[in-house]
Backbone atoms as SQL, in Angstrom:
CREATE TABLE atoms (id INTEGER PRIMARY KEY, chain TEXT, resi INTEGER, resn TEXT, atom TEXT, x REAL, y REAL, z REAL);
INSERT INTO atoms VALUES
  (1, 'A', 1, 'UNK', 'N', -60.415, 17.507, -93.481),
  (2, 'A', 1, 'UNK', 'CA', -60.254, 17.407, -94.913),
  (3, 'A', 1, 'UNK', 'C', -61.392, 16.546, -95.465),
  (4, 'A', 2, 'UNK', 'N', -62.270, 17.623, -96.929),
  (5, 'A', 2, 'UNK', 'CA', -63.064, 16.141, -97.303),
  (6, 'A', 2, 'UNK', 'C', -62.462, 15.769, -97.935),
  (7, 'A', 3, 'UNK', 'N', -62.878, 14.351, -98.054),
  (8, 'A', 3, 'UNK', 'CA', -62.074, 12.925, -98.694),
  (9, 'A', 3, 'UNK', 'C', -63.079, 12.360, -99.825),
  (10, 'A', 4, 'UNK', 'N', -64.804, 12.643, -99.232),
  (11, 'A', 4, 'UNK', 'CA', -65.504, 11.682, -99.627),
  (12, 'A', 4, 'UNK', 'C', -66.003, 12.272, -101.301),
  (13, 'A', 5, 'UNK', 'N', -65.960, 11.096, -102.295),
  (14, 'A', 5, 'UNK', 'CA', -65.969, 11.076, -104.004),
  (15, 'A', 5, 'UNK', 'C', -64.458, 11.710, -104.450),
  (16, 'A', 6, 'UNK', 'N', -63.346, 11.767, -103.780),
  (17, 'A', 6, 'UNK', 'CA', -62.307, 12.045, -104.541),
  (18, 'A', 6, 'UNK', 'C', -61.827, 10.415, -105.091),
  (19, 'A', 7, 'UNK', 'N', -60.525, 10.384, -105.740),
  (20, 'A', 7, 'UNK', 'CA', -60.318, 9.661, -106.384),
  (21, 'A', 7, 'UNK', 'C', -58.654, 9.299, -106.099),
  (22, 'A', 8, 'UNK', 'N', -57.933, 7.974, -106.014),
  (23, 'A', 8, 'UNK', 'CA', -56.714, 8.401, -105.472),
  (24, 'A', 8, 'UNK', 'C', -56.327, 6.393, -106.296),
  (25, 'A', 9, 'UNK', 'N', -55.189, 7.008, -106.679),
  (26, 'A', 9, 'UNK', 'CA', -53.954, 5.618, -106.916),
  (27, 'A', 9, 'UNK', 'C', -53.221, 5.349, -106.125),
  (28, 'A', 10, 'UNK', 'N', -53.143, 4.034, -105.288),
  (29, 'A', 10, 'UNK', 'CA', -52.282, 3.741, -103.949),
  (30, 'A', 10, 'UNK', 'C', -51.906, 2.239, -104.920),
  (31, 'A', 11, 'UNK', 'N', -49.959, 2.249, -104.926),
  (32, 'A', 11, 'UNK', 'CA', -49.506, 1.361, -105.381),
  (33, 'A', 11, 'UNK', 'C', -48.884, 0.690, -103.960),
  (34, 'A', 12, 'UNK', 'N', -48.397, -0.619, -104.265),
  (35, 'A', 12, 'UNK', 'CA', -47.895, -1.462, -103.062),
  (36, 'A', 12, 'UNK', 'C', -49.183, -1.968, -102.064),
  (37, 'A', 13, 'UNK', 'N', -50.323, -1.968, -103.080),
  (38, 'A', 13, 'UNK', 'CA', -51.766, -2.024, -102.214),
  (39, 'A', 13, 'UNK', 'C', -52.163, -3.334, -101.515),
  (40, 'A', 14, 'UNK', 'N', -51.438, -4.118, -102.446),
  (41, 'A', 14, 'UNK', 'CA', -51.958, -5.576, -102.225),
  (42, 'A', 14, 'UNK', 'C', -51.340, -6.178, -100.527),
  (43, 'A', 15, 'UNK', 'N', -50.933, -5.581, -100.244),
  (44, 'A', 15, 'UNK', 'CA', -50.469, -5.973, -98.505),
  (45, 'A', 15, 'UNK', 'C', -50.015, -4.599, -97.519),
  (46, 'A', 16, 'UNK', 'N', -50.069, -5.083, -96.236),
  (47, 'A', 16, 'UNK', 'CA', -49.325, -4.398, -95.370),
  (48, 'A', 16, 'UNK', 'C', -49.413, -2.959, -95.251),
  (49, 'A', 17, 'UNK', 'N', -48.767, -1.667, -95.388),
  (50, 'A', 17, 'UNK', 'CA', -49.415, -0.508, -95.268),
  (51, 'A', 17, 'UNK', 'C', -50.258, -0.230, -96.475),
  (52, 'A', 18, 'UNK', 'N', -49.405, -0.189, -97.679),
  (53, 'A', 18, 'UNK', 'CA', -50.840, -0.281, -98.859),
  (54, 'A', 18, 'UNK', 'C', -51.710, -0.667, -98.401),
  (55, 'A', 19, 'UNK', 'N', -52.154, -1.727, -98.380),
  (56, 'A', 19, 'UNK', 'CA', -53.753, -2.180, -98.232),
  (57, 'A', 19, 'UNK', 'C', -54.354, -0.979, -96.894),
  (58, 'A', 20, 'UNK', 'N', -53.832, -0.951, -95.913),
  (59, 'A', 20, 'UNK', 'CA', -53.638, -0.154, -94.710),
  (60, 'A', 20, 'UNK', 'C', -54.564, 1.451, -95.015),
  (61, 'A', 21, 'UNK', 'N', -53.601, 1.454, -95.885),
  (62, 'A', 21, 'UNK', 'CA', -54.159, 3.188, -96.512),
  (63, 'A', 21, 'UNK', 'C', -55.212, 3.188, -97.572),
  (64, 'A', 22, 'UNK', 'N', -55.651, 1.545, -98.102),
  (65, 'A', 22, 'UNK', 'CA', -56.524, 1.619, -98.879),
  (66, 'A', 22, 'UNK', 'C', -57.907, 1.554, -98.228),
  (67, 'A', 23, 'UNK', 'N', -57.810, 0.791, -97.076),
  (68, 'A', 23, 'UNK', 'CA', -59.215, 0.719, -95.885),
  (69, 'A', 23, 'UNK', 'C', -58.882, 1.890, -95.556),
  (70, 'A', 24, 'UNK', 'N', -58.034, 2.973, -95.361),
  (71, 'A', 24, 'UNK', 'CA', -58.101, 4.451, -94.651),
  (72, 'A', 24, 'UNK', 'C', -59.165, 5.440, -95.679),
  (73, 'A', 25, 'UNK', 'N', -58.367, 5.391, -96.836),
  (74, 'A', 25, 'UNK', 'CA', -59.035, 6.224, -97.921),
  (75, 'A', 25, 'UNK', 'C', -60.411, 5.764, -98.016),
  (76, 'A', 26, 'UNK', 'N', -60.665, 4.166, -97.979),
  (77, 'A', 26, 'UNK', 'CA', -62.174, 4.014, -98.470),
  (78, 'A', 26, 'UNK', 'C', -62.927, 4.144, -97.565),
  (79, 'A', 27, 'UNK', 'N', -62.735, 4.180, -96.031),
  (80, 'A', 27, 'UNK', 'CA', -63.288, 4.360, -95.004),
  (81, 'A', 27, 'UNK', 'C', -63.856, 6.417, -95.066),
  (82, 'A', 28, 'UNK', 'N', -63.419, 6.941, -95.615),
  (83, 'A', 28, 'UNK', 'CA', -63.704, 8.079, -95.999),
  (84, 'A', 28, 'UNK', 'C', -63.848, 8.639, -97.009),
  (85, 'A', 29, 'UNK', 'N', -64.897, 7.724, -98.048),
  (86, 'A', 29, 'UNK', 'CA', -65.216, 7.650, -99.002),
  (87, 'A', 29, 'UNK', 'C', -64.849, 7.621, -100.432),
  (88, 'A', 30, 'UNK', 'N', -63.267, 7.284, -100.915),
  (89, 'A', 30, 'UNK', 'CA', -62.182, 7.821, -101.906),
  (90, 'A', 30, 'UNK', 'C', -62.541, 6.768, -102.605),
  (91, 'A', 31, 'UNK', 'N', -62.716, 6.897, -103.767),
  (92, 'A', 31, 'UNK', 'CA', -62.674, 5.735, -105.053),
  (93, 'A', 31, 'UNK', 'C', -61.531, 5.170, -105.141),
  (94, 'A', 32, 'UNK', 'N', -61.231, 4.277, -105.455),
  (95, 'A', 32, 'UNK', 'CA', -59.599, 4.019, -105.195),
  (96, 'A', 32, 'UNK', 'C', -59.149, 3.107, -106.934),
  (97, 'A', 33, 'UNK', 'N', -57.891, 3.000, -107.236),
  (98, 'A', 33, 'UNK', 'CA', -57.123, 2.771, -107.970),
  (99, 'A', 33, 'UNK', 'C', -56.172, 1.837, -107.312),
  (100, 'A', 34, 'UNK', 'N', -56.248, 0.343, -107.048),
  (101, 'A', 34, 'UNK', 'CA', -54.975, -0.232, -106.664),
  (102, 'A', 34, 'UNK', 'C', -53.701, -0.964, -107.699),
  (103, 'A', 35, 'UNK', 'N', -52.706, -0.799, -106.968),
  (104, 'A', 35, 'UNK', 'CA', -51.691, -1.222, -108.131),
  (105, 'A', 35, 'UNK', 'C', -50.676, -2.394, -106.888),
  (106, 'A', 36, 'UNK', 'N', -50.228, -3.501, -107.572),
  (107, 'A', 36, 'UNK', 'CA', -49.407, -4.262, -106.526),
  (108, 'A', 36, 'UNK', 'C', -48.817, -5.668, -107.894),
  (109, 'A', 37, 'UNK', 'N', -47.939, -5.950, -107.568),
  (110, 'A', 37, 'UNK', 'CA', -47.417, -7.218, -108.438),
  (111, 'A', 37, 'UNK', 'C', -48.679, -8.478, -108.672),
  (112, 'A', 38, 'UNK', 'N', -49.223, -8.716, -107.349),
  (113, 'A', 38, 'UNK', 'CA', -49.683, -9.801, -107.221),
  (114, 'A', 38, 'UNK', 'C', -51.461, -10.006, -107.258),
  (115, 'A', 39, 'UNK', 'N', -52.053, -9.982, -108.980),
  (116, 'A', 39, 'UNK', 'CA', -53.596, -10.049, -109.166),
  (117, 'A', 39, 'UNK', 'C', -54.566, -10.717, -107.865),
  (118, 'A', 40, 'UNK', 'N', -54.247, -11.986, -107.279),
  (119, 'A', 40, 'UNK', 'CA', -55.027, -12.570, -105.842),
  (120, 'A', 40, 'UNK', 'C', -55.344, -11.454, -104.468),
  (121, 'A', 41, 'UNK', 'N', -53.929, -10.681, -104.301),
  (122, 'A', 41, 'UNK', 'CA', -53.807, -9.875, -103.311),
  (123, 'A', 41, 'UNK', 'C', -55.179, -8.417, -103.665),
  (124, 'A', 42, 'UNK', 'N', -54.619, -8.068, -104.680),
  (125, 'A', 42, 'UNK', 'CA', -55.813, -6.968, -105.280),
  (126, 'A', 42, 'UNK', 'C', -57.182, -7.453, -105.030),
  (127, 'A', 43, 'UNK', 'N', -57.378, -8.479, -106.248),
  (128, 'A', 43, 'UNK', 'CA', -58.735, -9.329, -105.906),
  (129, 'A', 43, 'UNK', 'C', -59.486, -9.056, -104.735),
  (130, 'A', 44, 'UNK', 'N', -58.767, -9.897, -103.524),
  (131, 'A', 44, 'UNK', 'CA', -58.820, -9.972, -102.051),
  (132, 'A', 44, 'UNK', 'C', -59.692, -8.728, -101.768),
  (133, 'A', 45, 'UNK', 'N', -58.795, -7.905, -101.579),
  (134, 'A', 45, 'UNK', 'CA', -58.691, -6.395, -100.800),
  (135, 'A', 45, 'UNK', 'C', -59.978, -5.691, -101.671),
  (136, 'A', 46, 'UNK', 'N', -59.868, -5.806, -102.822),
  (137, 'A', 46, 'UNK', 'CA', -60.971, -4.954, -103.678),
  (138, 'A', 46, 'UNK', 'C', -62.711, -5.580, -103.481),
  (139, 'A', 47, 'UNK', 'N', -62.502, -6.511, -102.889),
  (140, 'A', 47, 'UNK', 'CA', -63.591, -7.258, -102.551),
  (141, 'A', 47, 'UNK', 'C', -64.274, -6.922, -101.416),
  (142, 'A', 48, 'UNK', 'N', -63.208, -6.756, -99.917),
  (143, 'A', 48, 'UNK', 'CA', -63.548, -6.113, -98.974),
  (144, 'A', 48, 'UNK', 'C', -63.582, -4.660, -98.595),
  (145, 'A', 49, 'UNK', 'N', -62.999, -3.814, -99.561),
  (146, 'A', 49, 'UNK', 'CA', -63.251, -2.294, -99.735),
  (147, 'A', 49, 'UNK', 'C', -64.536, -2.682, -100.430),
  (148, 'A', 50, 'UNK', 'N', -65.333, -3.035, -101.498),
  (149, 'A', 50, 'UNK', 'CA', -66.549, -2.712, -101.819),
  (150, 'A', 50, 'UNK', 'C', -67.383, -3.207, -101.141),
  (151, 'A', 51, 'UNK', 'N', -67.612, -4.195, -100.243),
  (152, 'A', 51, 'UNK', 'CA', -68.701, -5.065, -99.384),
  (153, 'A', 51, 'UNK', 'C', -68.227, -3.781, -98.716),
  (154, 'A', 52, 'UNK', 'N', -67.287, -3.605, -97.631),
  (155, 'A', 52, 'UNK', 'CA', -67.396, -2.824, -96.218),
  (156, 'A', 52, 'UNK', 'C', -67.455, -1.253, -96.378),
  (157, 'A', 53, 'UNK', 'N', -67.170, -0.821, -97.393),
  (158, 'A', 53, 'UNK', 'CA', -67.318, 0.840, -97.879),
  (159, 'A', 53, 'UNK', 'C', -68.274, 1.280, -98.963),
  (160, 'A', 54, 'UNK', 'N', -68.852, 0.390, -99.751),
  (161, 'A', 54, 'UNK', 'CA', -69.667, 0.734, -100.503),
  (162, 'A', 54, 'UNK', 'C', -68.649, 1.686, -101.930),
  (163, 'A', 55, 'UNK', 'N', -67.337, 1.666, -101.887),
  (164, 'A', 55, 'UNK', 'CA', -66.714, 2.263, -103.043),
  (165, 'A', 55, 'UNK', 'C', -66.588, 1.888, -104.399),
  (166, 'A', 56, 'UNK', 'N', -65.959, 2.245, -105.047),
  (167, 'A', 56, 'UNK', 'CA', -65.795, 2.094, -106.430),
  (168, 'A', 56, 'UNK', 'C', -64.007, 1.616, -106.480),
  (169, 'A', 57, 'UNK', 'N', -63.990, 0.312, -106.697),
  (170, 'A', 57, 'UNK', 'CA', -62.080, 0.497, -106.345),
  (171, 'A', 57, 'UNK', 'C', -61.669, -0.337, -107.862),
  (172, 'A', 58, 'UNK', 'N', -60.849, 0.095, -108.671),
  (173, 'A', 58, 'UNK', 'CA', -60.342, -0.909, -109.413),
  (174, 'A', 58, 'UNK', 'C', -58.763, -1.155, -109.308),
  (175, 'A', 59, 'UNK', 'N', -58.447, -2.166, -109.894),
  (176, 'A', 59, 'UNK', 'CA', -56.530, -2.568, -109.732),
  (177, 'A', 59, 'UNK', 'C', -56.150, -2.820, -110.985),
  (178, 'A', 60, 'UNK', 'N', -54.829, -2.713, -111.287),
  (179, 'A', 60, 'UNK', 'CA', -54.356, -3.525, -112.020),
  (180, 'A', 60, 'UNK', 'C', -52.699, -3.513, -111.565),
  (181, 'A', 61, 'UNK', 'N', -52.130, -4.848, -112.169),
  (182, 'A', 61, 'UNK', 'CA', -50.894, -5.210, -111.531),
  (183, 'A', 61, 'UNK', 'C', -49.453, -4.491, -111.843),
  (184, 'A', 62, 'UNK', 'N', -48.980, -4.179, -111.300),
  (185, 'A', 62, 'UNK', 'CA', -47.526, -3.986, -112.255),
  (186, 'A', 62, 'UNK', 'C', -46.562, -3.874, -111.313),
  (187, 'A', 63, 'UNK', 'N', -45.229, -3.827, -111.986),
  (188, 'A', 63, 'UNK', 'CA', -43.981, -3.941, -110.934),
  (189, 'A', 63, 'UNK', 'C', -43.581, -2.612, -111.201),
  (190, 'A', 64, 'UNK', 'N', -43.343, -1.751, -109.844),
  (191, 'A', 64, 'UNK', 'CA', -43.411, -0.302, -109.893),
  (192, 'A', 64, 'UNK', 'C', -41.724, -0.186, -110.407),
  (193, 'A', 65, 'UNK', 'N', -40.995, -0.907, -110.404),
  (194, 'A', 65, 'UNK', 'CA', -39.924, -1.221, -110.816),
  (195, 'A', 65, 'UNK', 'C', -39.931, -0.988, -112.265),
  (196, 'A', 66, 'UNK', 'N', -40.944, -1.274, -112.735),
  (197, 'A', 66, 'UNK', 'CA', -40.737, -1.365, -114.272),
  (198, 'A', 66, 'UNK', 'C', -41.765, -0.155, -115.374),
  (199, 'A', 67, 'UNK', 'N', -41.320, 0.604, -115.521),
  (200, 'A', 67, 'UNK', 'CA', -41.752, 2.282, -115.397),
  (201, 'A', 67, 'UNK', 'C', -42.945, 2.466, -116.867),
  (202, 'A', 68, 'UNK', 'N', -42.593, 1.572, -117.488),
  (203, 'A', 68, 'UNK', 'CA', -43.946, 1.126, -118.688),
  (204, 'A', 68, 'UNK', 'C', -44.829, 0.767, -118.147),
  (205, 'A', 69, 'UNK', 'N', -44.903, -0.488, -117.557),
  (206, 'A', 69, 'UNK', 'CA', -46.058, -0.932, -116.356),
  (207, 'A', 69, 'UNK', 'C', -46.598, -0.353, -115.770),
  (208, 'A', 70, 'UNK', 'N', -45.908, 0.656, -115.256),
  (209, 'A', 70, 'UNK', 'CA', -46.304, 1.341, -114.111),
  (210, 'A', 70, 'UNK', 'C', -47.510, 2.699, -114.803),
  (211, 'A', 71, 'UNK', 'N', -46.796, 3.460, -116.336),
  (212, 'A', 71, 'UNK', 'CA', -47.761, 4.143, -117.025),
  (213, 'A', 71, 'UNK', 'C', -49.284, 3.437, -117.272),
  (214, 'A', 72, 'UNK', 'N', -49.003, 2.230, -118.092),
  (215, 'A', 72, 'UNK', 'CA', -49.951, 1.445, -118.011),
  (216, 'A', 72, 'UNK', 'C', -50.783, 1.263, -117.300),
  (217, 'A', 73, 'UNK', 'N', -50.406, 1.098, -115.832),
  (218, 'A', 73, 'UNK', 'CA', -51.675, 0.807, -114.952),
  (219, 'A', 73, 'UNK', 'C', -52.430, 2.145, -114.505),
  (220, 'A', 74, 'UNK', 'N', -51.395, 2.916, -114.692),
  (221, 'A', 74, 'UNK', 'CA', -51.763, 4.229, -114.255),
  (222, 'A', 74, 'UNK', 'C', -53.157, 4.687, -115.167),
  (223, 'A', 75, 'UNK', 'N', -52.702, 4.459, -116.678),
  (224, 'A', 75, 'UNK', 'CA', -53.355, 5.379, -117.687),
  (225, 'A', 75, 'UNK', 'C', -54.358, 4.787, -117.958),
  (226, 'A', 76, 'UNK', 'N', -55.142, 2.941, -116.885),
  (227, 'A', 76, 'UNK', 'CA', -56.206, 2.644, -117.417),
  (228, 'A', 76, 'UNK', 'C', -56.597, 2.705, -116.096),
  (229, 'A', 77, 'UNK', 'N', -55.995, 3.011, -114.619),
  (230, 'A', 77, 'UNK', 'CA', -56.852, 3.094, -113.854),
  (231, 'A', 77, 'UNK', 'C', -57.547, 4.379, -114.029),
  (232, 'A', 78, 'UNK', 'N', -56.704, 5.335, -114.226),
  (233, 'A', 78, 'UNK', 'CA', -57.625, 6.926, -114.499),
  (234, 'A', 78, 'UNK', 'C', -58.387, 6.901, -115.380),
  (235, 'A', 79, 'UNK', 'N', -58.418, 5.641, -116.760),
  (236, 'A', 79, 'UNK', 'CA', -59.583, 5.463, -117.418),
  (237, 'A', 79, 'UNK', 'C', -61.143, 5.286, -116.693),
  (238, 'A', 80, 'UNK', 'N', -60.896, 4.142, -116.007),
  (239, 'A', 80, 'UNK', 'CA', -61.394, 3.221, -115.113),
  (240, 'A', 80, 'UNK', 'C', -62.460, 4.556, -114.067),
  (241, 'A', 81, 'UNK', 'N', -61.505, 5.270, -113.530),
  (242, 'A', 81, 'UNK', 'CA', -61.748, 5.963, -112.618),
  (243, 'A', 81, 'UNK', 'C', -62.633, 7.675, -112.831),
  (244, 'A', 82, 'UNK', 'N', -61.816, 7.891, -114.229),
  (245, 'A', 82, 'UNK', 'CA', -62.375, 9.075, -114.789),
  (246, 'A', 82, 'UNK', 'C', -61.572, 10.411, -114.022),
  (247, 'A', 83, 'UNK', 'N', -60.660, 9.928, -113.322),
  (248, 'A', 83, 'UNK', 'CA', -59.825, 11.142, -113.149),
  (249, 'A', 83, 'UNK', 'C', -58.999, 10.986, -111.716),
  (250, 'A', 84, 'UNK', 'N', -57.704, 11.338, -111.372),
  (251, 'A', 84, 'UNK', 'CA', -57.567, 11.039, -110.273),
  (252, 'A', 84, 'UNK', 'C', -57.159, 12.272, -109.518),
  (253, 'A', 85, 'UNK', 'N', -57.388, 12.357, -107.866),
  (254, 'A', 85, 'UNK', 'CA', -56.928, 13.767, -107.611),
  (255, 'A', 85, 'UNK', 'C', -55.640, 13.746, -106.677);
């Protein structure tokens, strides 16, 4: 499967398998969109996806719990991103 210049939103990013699947995707070139409660955790991770993959990754926070938030982050990461697939 190619992977490399698609575009993808992975929520729960900021730790543990999220982050997991976010070094998977960027390791095969995917622009990424992260979403997680906690701004430090994103930070972190978005720092070492662009030093070690050379990608394009942006985040923003929200509690997937809370279904406004969740549009929100959605509708400015696909800003951000220019489209997601």
């Amino acid at each position: 499967m190619q992977l490399h210049n698609q575009t993808a939103i992975i929520t729960g990013a900021g730790k543990g398998i999220g982050a997991a699947t976010a070094h998977a995707l960027a390791r095969e070139g995917v622009q990424l969109g992260l979403v997680a409660r906690t701004a430090a955790d994103l930070e972190q991770l978005q720092r070492e996806l662009t030093d070690k993959y050379q990608v394009k990754v942006y985040f923003a926070t929200a509690d997937i719990a809370d279904r406004s938030a969740v549009e929100r982050a959605v509708a400015t990461l696909t800003e951000q991103l220019g489209r997601v697939d």
